[in-house]
C-alpha positions as CSV (number, residue, x, y, z in Angstrom):
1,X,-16.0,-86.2,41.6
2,X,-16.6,-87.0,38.0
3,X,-14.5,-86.1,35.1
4,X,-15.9,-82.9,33.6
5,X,-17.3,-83.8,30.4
6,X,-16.3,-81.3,27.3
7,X,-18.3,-79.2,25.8
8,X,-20.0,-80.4,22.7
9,X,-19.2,-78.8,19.6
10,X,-21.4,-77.6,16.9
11,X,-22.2,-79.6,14.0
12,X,-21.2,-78.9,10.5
13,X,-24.5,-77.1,8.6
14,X,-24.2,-80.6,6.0
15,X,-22.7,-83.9,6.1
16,X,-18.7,-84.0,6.0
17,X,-16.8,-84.8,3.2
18,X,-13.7,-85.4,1.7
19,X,-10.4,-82.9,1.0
20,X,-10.8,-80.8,-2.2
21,X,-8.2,-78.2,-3.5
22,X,-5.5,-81.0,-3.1
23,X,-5.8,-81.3,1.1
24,X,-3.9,-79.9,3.1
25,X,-1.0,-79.5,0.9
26,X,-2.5,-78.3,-1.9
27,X,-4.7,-75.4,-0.2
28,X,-0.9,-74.7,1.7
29,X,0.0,-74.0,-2.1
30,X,-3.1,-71.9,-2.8
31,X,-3.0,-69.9,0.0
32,X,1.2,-68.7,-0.1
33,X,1.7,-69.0,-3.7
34,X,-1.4,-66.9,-5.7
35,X,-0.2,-64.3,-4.1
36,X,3.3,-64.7,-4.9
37,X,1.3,-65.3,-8.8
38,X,-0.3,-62.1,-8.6
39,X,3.0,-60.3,-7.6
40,X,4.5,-62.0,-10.5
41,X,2.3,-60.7,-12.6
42,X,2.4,-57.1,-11.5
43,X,6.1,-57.0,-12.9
44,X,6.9,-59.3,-15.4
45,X,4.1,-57.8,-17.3
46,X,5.3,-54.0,-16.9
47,X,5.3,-50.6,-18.2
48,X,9.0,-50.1,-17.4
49,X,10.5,-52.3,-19.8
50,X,7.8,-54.8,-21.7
51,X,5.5,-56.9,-21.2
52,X,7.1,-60.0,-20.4
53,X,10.1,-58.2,-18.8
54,X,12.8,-58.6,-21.8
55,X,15.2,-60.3,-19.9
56,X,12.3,-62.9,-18.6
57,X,13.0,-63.9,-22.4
58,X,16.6,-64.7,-22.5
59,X,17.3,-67.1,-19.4
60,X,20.8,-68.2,-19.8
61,X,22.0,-64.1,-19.6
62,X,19.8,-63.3,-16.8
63,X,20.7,-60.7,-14.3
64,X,18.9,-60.5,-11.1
65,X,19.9,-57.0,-10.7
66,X,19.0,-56.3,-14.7
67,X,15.7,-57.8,-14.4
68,X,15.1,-55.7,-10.8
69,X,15.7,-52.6,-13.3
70,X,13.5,-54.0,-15.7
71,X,10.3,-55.2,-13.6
72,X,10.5,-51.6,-11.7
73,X,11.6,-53.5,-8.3
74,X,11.4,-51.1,-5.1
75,X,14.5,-49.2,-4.5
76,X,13.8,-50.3,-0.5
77,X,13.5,-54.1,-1.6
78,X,10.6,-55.7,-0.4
79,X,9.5,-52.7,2.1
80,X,8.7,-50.8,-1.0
81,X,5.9,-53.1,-1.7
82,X,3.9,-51.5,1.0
83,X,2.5,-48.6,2.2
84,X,1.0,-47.2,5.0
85,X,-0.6,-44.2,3.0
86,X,-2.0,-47.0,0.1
87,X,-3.0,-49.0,2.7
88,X,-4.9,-45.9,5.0
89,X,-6.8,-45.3,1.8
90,X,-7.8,-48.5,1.0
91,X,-8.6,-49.3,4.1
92,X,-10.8,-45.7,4.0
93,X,-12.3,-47.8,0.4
94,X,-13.5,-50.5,2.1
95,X,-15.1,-47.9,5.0
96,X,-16.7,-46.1,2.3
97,X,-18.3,-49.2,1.1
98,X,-19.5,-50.2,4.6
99,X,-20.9,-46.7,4.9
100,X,-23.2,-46.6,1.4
101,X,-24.7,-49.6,2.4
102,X,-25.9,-48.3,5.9
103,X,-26.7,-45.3,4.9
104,X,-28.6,-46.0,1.2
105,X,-32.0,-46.9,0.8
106,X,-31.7,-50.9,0.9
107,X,-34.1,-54.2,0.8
108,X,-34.6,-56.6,3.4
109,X,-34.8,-60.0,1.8
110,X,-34.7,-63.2,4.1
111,X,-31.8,-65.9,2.9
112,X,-32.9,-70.2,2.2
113,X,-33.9,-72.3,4.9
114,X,-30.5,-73.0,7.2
115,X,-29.9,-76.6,9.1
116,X,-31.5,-74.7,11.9
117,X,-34.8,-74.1,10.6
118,X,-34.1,-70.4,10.6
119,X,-33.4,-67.7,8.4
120,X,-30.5,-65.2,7.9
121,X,-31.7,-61.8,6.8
122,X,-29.4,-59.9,4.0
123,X,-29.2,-56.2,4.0
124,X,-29.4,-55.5,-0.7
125,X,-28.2,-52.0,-2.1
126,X,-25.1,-53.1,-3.8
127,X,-26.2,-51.9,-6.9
128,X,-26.9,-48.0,-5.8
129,X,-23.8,-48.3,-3.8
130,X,-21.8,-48.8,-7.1
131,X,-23.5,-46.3,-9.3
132,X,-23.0,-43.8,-6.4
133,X,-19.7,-44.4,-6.5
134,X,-19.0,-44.5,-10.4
135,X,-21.4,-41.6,-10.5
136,X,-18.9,-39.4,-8.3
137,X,-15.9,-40.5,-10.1
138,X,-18.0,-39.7,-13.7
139,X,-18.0,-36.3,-12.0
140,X,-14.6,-36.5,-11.1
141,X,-13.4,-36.9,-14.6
142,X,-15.0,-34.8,-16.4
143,X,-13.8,-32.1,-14.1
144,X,-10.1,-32.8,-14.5
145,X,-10.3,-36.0,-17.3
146,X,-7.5,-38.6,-17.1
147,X,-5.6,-36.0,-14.1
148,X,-8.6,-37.6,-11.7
149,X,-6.3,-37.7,-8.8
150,X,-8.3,-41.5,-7.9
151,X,-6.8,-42.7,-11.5
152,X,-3.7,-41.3,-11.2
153,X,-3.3,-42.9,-7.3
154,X,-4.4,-46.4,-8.7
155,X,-1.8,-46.1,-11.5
156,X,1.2,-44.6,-9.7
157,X,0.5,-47.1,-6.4
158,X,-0.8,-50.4,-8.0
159,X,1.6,-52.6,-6.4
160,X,1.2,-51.0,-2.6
161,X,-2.5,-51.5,-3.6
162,X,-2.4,-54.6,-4.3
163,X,-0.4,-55.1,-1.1
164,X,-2.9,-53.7,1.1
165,X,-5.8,-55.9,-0.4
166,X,-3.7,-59.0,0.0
167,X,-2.9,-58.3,3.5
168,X,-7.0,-57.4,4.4
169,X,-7.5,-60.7,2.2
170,X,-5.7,-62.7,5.2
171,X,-6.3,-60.2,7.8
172,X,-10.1,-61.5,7.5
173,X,-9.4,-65.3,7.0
174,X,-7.4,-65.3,10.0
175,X,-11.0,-63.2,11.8
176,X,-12.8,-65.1,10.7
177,X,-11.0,-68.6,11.2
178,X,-10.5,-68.0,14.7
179,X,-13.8,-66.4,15.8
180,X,-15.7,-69.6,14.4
181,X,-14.5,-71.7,17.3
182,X,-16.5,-69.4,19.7
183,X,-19.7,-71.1,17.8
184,X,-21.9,-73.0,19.8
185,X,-24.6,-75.6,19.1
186,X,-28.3,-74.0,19.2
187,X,-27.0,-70.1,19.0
188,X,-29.8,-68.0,18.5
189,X,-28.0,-66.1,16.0
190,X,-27.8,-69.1,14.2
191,X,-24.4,-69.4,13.4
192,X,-23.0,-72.6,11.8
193,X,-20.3,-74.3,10.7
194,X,-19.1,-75.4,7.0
195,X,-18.4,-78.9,6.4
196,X,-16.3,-78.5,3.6
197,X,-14.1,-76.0,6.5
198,X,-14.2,-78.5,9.3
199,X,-11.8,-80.9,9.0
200,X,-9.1,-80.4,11.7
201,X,-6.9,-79.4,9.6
202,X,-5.5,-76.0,10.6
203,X,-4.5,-74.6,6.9
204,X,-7.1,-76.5,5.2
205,X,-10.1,-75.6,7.6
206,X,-8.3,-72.0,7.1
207,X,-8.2,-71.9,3.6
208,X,-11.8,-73.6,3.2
209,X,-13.4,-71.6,5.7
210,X,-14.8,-72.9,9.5
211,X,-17.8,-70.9,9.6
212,X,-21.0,-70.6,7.3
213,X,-22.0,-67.3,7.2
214,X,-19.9,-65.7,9.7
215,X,-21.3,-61.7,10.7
216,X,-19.6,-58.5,12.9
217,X,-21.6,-56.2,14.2
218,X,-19.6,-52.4,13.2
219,X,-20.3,-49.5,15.6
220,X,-23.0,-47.2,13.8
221,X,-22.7,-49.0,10.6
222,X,-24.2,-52.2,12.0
223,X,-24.6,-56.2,11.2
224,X,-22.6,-56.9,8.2
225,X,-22.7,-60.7,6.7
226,X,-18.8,-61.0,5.6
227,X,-19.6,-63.7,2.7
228,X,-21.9,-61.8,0.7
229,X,-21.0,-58.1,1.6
230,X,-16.8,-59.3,0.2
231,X,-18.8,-61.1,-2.5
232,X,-20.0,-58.0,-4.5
233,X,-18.7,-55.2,-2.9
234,X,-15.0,-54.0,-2.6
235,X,-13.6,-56.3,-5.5
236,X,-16.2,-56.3,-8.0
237,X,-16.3,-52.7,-7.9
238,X,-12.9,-52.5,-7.5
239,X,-12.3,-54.3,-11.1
240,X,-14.3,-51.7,-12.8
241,X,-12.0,-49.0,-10.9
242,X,-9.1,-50.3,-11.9
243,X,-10.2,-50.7,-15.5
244,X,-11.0,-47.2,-15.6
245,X,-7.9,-46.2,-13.9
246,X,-5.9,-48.0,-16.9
247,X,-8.0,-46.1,-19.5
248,X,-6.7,-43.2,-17.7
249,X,-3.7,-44.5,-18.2
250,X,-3.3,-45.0,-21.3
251,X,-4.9,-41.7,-22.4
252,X,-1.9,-39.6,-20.4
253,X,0.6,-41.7,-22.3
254,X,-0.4,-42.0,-25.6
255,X,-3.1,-38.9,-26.0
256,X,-5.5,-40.9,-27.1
257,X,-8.0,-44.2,-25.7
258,X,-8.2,-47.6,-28.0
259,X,-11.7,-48.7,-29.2
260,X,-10.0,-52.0,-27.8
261,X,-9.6,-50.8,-23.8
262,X,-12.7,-48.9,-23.9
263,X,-14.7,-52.1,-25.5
264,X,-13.5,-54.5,-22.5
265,X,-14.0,-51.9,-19.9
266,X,-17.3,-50.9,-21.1
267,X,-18.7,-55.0,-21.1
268,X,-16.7,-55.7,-17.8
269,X,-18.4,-53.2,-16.5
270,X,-21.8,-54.5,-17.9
271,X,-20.9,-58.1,-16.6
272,X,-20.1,-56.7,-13.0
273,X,-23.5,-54.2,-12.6
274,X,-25.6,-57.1,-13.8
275,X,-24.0,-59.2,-11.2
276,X,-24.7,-56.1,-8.5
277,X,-28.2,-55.7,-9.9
278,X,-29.1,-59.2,-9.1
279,X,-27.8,-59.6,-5.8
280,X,-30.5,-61.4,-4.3
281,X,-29.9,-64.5,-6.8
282,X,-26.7,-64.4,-4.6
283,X,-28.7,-66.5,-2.2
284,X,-29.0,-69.9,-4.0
285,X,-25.6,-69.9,-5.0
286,X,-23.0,-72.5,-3.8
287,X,-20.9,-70.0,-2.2
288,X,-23.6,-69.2,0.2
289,X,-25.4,-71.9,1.0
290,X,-22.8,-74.8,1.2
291,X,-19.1,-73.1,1.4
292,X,-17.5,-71.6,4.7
293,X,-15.9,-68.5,4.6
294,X,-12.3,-68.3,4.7
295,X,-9.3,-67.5,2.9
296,X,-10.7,-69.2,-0.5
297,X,-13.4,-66.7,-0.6
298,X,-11.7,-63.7,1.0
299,X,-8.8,-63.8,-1.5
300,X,-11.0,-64.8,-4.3
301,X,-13.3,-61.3,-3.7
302,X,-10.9,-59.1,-2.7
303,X,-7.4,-60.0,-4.7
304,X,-7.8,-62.4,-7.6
305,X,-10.7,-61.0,-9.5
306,X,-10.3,-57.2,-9.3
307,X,-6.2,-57.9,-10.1
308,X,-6.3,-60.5,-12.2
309,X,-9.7,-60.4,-14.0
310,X,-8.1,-56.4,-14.9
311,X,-4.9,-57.7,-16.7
312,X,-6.4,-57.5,-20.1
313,X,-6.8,-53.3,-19.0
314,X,-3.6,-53.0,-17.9
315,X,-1.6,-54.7,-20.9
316,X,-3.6,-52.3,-23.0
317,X,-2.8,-49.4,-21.1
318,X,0.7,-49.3,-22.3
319,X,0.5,-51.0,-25.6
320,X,-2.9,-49.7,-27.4
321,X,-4.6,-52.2,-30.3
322,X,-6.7,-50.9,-32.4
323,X,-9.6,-53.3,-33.5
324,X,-11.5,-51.1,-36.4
325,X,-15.4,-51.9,-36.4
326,X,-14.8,-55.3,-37.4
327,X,-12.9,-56.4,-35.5
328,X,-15.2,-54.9,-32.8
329,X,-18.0,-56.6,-34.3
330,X,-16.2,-60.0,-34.2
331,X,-15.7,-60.1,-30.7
332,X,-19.5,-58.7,-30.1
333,X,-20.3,-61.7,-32.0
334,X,-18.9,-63.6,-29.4
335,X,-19.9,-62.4,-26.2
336,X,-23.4,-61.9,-27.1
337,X,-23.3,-65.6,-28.6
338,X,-21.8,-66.8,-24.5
339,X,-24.3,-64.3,-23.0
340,X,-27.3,-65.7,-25.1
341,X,-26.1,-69.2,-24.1
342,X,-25.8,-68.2,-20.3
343,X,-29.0,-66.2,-20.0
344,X,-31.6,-68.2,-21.8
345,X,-30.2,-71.7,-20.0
346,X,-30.6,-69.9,-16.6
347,X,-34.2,-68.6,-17.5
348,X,-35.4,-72.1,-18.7
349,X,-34.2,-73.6,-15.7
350,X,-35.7,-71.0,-13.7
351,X,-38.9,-71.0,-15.5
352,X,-39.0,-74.7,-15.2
353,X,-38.2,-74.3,-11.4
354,X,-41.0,-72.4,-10.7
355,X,-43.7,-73.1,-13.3
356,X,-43.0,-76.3,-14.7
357,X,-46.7,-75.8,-16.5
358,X,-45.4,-73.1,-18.3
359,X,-45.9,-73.1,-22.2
360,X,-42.3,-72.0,-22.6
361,X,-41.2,-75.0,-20.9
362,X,-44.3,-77.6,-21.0
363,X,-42.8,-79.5,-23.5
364,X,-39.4,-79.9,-21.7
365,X,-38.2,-83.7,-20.9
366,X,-37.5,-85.0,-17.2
367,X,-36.3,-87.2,-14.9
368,X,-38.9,-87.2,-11.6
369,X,-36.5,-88.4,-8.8
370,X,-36.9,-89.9,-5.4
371,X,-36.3,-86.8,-3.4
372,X,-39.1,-85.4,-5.7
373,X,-37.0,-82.9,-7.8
374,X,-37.3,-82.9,-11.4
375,X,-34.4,-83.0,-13.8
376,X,-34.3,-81.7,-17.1
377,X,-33.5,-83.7,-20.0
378,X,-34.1,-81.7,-23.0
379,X,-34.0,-77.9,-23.9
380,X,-30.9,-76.2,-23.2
381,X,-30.1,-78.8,-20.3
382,X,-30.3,-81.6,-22.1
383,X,-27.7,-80.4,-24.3
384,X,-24.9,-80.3,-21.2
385,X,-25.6,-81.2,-17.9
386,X,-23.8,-77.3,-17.4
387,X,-24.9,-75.5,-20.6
388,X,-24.8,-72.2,-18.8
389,X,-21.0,-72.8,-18.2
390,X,-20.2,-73.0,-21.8
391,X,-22.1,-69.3,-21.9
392,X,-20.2,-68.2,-18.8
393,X,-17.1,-69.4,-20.8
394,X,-17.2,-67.8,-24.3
395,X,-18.2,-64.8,-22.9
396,X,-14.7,-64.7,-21.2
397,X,-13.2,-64.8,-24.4
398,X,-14.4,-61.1,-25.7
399,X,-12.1,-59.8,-22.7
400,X,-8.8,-61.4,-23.9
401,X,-9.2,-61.4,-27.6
402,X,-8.5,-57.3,-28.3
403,X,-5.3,-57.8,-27.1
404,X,-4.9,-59.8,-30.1
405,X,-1.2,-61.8,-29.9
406,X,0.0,-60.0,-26.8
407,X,3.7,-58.2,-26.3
408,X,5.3,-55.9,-26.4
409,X,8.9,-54.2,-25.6
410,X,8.9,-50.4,-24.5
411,X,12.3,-49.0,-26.3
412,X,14.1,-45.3,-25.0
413,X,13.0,-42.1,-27.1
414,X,14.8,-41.5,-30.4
415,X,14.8,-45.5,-31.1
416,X,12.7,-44.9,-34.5
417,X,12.0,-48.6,-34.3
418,X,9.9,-50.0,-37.3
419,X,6.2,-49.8,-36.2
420,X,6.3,-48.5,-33.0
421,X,3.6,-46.5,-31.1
422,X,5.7,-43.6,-29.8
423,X,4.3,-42.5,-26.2
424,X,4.0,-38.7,-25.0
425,X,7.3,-39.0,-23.2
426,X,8.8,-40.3,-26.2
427,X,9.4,-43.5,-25.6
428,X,8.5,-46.0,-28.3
429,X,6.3,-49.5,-27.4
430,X,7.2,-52.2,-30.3
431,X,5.9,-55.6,-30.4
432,X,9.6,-57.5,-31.3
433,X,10.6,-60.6,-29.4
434,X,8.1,-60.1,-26.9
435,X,5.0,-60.8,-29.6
436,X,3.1,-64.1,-28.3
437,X,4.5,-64.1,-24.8
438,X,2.4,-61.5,-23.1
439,X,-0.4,-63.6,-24.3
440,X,0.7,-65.6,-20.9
441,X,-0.9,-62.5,-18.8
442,X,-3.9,-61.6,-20.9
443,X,-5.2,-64.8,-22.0
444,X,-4.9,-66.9,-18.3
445,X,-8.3,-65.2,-17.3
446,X,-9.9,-67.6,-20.5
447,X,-8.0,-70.9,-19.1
448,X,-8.4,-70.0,-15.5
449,X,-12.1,-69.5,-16.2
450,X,-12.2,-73.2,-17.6
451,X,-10.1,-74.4,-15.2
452,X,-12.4,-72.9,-12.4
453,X,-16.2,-74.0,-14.4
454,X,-14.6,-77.8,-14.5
455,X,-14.3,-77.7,-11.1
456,X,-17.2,-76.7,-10.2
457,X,-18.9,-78.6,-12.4
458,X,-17.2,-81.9,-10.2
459,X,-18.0,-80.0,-7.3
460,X,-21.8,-80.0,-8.6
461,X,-21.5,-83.4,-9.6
462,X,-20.4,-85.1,-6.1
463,X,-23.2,-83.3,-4.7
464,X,-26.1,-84.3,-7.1
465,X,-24.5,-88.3,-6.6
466,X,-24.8,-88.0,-2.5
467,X,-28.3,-86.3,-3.3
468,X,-30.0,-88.4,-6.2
469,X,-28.1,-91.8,-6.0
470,X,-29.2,-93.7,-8.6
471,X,-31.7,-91.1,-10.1
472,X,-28.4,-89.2,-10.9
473,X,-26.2,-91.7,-12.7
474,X,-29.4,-92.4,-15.1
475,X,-30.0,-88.6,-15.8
476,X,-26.3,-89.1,-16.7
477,X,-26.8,-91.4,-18.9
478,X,-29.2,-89.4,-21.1
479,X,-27.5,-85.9,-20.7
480,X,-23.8,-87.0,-21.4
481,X,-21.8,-84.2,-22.0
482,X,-21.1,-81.8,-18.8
483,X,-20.1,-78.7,-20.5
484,X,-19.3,-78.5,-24.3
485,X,-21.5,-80.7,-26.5
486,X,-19.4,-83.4,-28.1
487,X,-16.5,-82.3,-26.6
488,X,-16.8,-82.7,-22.5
């Protein structure tokens, strides 16, 4: 008999490539130690004791069972940082979610051109599906104001919540991971695998994600596409949530709301619904059309940005600033300055795109290159070969800044300390040694933001070498700055 042949495998939807995140080693890091990072922040930055913890600032007397005390650590250890209740009702969140968008009116748009020569088709109603939901807990609040029994869960189980989102996080990577080895080559459902996700590599391929655009099929609620339901669902609404949760907050401790917690919520919020309103654009992105779906993506949705993207909220929620209308006008300044940067960059190039013979972009500058595709070399893009970044990035800024030089130590009631804002319970929240330090928590968004836009930027760049050659290195050569003129 001859030997039995095996079974071919699928190939990657593009040309392989090299390790990014570090390899193998580096996405190990990722993967085990953000959480561990988002934990940290949960209780260093606390409204037990301060924000950092006040023994986090004297090292050489630390106590581990002092700084327990003083973080809020669960009187059952690390059990406590679970719970099956939290966990029911976030699971029930994410059900809710799934419902809405079976059930609300929707549009059926068809996604790019895959390696198969077919087409994906994407179920849109993200945006109704939020507004029904803030609309119901609008309704909810003014009912029974900051006593909404959602804010008051969010508050009073923020850690289990957190909890239940990083284990869902990895519950899905793990799905997803192992159901993309039951892909096979010419599926009709034309299922594919990532090349960036497909390197043998059991935590890389984990972390990167195996399969393209991986889909389950939910009894009554129907085909659901993973990557872009994760993308703009659960977490993006869940940051506005928990930002509302925190004004909540820091209404039932202090009796009033800061113009500084109501200004970030209000333009997070903004930022997130235009996101929601443009889902479609979703399509074009890099996310969808080039990167698999795994643990990277599943974390990124679901954990990092509605926890860590809402820190600025949180910090504020036990230690008010108060930014007066200039100070509110400084940071409008600011934001509308990144968004005028971001939008008008995007519609050039989109205008450009489309209509090259446009008047509002006729007398733009390019590069024709072999593939045929045109590059721009003047306008907003000849400026920074990533001009829109810069945007993205000073707009990031506006959410940090009203926590002005972050810190703060909460002190027991009947302290009388010197400028102290003196809670409902009594307890008093001074700035003291902690001044400066909590800047640590509300300020990483802004360099995790430019830490994340340079990277994508390389990303970007690696790509346009392998797809213009030569073409590319000259269009470098004109446009020479990537993201900030004169600078980089």
């Amino acid at each position: 008999m001859p030997p039995k042949s095996k079974s071919k495998q699928p190939e990657p939807a593009h040309g392989p490539h090299g390790y990014e995140f570090g390899g193998p080693l580096g996405t190990a890091g990722i993967t085990f130690g953000l959480p561990v990072l988002c934990y940290i922040f949960a209780f260093a930055c606390n409204d037990v004791s301060g924000c950092p913890a006040p023994s986090l600032l004297s090292p050489k007397t630390l106590s581990i069972d002092q700084l327990k005390a003083e973080v809020g650590w669960p009187e059952n250890g690390i059990w406590g940082l679970a719970s099956w209740e939290v966990t029911g009702w976030t699971v029930a969140y994410y059900l809710f979610s799934a419902l809405l968008y079976r059930l609300l009116p929707a549009t059926e748009v068809e996604g790019t051109v895959l390696s198969t020569g077919g087409r994906l088709k994407y179920r849109f109603n993200a945006f109704s599906s939020a507004i029904f939901t803030l609309v119901i807990c609008l309704a909810g609040t003014i009912a029974q104001g900051a006593e909404f029994p959602l804010w008051t869960f969010i508050a009073d189980n923020y850690v289990q919540i957190l909890t239940a989102n990083i284990l869902i996080a990895y519950a899905i990577a793990a799905f997803v991971y192992v159901r993309s080895f039951s892909v096979k080559p010419g599926n009709p459902q034309h299922r594919l695998l990532a090349a960036g996700g497909c390197s043998g590599n059991i935590i890389y391929d984990f972390y990167m994600g195996r399969e393209l655009n991986p889909r389950v099929t939910i009894p009554f609620i129907g085909e659901i596409d993973l990557k872009e339901w994760l993308e703009l669902r659960p977490g993006m609404l869940g940051w506005i949530l928990l930002n509302c949760a925190f004004v909540a907050k820091q209404y039932r401790n202090f009796g009033f709301v800061s113009d500084s917690i109501v200004f970030i919520t209000i333009v997070q919020a903004i930022y997130v619904l235009d996101g929601i309103f443009m889902e479609p654009a979703i399509l074009t992105t890099i996310d969808i059309i080039n990167d698999g779906f795994g643990f990277m993506l599943s974390f990124g949705d679901l954990v990092w940005v509605p926890f860590i993207y809402s820190q600025q909220t949180r910090y504020l929620s036990t230690h008010p600033v108060t930014l007066g209308w200039l100070g509110i006008a400084g940071v409008s300044v600011v934001l509308i300055a990144g968004f005028a940067i971001f939008r008008l960059s995007n519609l050039q190039k989109n205008i450009f795109r489309t209509n090259p013979n446009d008047p509002r972009v006729a007398h733009i500058k390019y590069i024709e290159t072999k593939t045929g595709s045109r590059l721009m070399t003047s306008g907003w893009w000849g400026i920074a070969r990533h001009i829109n970044y810069l945007g993205d990035w000073l707009q990031s800024w506006p959410y940090s800044l009203p926590t002005g030089f972050a810190g703060y130590v909460i002190l027991s009631a009947g302290t009388r300390a010197e400028g102290a804002i003196k809670m409902l319970d009594g307890r008093e929240v001074v700035q003291g040694p902690a001044k400066y330090w909590g800047m640590i928590f509300t300020y990483f968004y802004v360099v995790y933001f430019a830490v994340l836009l340079i990277h994508r930027d390389s990303r970007d760049d690696e790509k346009c070498a392998k797809k213009y050659g030569k073409d590319w290195e000259k269009y470098k050569s004109i446009v020479k700055y990537k993201i900030v003129p004169g600078i980089y």
